[in-house]
KELUMZA-395254 format. One record per atom (N, C-alpha, C): residue in three letters; atom name; x, y, z. Coordinates in pm, whole numbers, plus 50000, padded with zeros to 5 digits. Layout:
BEGIN
(Ala,CA,(X,Y,Z)),
...
//
This chain:
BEGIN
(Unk,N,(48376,74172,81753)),
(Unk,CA,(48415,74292,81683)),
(Unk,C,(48474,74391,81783)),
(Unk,N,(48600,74470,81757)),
(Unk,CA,(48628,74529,81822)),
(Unk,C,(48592,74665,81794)),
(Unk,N,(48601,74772,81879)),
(Unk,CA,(48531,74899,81877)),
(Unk,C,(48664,74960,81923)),
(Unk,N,(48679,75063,81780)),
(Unk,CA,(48755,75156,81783)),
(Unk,C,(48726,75287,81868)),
(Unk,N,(48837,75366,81892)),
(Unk,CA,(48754,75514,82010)),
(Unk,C,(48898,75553,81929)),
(Unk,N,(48827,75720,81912)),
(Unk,CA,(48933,75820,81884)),
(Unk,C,(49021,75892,81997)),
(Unk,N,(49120,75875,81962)),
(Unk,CA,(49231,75908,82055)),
(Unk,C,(49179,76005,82136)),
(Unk,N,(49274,76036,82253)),
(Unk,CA,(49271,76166,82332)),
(Unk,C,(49331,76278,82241)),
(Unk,N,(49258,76420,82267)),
(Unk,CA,(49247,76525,82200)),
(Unk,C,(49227,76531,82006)),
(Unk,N,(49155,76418,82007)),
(Unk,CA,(49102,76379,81856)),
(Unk,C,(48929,76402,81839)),
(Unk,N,(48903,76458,81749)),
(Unk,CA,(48757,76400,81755)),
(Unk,C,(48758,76280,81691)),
(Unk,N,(48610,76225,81693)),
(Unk,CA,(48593,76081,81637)),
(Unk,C,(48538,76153,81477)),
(Unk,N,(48583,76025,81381)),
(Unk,CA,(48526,76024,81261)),
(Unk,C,(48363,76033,81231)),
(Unk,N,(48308,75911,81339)),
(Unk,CA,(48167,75900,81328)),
(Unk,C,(48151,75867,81462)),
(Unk,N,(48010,75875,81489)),
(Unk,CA,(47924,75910,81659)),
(Unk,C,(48012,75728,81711)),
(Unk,N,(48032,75753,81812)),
(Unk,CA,(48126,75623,81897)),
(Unk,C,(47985,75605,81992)),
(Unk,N,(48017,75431,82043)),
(Unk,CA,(47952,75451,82166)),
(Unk,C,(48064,75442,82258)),
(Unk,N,(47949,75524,82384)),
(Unk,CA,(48018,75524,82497)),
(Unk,C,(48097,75408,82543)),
(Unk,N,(48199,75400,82586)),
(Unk,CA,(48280,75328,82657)),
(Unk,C,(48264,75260,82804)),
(Unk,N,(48277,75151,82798)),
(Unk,CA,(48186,75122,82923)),
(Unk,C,(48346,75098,83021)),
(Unk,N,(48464,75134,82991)),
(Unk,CA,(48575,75168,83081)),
(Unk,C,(48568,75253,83137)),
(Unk,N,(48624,75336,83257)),
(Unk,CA,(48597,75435,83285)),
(Unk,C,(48734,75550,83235)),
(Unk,N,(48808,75487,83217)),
(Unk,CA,(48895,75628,83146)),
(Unk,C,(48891,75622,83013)),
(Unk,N,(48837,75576,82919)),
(Unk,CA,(48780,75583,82789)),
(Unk,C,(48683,75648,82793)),
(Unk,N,(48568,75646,82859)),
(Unk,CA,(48450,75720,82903)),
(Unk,C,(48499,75894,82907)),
(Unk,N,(48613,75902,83031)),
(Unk,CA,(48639,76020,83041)),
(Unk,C,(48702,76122,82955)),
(Unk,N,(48770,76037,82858)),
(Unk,CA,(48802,76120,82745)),
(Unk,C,(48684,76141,82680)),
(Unk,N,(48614,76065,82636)),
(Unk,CA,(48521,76127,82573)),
(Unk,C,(48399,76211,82641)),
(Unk,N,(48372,76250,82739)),
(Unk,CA,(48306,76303,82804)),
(Unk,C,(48407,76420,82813)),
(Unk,N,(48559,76429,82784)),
(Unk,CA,(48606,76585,82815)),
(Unk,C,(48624,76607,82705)),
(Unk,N,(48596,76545,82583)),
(Unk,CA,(48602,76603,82404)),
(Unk,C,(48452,76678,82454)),
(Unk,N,(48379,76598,82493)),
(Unk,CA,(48220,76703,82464)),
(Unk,C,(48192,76797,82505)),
(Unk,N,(48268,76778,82674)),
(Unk,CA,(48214,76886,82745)),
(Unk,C,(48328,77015,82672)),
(Unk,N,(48397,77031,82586)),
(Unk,CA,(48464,77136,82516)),
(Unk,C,(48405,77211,82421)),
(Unk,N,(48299,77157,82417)),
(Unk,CA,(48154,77199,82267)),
(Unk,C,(48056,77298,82359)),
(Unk,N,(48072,77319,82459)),
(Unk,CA,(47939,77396,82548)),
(Unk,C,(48081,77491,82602)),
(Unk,N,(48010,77614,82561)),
(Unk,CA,(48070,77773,82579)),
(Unk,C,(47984,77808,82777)),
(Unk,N,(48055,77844,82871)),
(Unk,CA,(48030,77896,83008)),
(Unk,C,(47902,78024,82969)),
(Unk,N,(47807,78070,83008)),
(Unk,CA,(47743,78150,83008)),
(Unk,C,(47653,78175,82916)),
(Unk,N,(47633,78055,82803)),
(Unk,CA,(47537,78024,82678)),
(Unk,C,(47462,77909,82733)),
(Unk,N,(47275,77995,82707)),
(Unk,CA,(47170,77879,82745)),
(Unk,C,(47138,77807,82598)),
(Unk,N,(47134,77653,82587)),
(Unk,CA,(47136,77569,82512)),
(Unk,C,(46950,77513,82533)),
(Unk,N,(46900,77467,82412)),
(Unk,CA,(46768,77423,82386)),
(Unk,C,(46821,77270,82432)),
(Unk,N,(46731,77189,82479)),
(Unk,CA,(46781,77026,82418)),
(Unk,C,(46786,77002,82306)),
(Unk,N,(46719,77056,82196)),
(Unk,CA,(46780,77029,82040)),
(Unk,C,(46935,77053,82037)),
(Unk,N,(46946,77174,82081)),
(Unk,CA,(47102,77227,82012)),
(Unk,C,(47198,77131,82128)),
(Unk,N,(47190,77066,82252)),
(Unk,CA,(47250,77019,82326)),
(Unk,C,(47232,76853,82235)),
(Unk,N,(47140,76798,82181)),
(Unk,CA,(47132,76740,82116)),
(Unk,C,(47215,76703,81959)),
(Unk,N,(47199,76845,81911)),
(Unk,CA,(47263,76870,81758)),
(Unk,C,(47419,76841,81813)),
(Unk,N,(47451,76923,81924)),
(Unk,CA,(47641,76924,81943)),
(Unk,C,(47699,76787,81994)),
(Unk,N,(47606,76716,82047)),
(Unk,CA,(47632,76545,82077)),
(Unk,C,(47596,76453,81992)),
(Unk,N,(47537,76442,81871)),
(Unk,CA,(47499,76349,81787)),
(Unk,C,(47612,76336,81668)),
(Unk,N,(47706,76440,81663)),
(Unk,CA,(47836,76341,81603)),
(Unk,C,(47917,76285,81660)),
(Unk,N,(47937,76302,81794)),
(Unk,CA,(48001,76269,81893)),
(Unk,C,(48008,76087,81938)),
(Unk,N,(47803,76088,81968)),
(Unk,CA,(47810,75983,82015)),
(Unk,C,(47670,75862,81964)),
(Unk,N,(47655,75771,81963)),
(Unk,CA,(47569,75689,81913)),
(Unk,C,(47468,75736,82039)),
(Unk,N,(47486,75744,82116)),
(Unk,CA,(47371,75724,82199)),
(Unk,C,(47385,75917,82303)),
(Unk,N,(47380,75970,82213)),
(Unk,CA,(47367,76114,82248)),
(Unk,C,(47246,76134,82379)),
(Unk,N,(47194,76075,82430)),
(Unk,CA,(47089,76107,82486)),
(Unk,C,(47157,76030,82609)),
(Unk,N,(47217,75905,82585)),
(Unk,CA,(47287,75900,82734)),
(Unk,C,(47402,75977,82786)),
(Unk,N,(47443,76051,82669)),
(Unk,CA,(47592,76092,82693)),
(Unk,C,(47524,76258,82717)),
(Unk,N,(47418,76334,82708)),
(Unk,CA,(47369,76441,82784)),
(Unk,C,(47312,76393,82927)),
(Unk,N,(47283,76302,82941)),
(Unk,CA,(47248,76259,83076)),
(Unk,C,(47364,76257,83143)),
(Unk,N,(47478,76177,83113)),
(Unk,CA,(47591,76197,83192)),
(Unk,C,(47646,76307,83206)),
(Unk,N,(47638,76441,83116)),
(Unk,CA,(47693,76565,83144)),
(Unk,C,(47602,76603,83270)),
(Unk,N,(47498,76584,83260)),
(Unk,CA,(47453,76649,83331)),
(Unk,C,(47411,76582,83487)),
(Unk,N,(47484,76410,83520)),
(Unk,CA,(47438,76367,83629)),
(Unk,C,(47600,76376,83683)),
(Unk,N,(47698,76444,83591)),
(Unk,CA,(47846,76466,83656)),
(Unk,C,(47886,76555,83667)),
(Unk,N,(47782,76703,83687)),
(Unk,CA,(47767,76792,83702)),
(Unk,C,(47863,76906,83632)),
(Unk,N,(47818,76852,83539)),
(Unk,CA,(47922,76957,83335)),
(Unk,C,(47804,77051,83329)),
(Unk,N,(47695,76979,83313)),
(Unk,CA,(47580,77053,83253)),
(Unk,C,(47487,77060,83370)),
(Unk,N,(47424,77165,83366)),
(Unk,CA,(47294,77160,83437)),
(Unk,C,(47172,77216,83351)),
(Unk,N,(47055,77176,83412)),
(Unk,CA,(46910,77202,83310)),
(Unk,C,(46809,77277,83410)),
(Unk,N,(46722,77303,83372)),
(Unk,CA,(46571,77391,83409)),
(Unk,C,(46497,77221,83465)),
(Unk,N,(46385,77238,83551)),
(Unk,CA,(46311,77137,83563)),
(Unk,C,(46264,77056,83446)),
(Unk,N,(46237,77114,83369)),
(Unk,CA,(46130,77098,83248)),
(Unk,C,(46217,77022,83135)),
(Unk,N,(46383,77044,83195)),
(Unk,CA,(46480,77042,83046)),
(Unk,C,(46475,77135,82973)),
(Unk,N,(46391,77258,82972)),
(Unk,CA,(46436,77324,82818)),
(Unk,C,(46530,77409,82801)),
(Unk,N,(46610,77431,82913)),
(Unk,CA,(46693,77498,82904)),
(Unk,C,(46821,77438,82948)),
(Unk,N,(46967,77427,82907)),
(Unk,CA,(47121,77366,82949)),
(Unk,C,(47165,77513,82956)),
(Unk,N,(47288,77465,83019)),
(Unk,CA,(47397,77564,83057)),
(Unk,C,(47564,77518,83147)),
(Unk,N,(47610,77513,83081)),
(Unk,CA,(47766,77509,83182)),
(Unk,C,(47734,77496,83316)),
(Unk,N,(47767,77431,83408)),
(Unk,CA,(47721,77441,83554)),
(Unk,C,(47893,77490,83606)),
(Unk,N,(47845,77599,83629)),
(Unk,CA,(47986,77688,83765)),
(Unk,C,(47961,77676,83875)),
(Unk,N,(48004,77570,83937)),
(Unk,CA,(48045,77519,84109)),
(Unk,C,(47889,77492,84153)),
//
């Protein structure tokens, strides 16, 4: 079966999985990271809520914001935020 991905500067119809290419990946990792506003602290629910139409596996695709340094968190996780430099 082949697996469709929504174009560049498209959203997807329904949650995609991640792409295990790496420039398929990156489009969709720069559709998401366009959903998180610079200077707004995010719950993991609501960092949760804004990635679960996005992606089937929302919980890896906040891990990658945040191990490619898009997002950063509090120790604990309960708090996200835009990471500036």
């Amino acid at each position: 079966m082949e697996i469709k991905f929504a174009p560049e500067g498209v959203m997807p119809e329904a949650p995609e999985r991640l792409s295990k290419k790496s420039a398929k990946r990156r489009i969709q990792i720069q559709r998401a990271e366009k959903l998180f506003e610079p200077g707004i602290e995010y719950t993991e629910s609501q960092v949760n809520i804004l990635l679960m139409p996005l992606f089937e596996d929302h919980v890896f695709a906040r891990r990658i914001l945040i191990e490619q340094g898009t997002l950063d968190r509090t120790p604990t996780g309960s708090k996200y935020w835009v990471k500036t430099s």
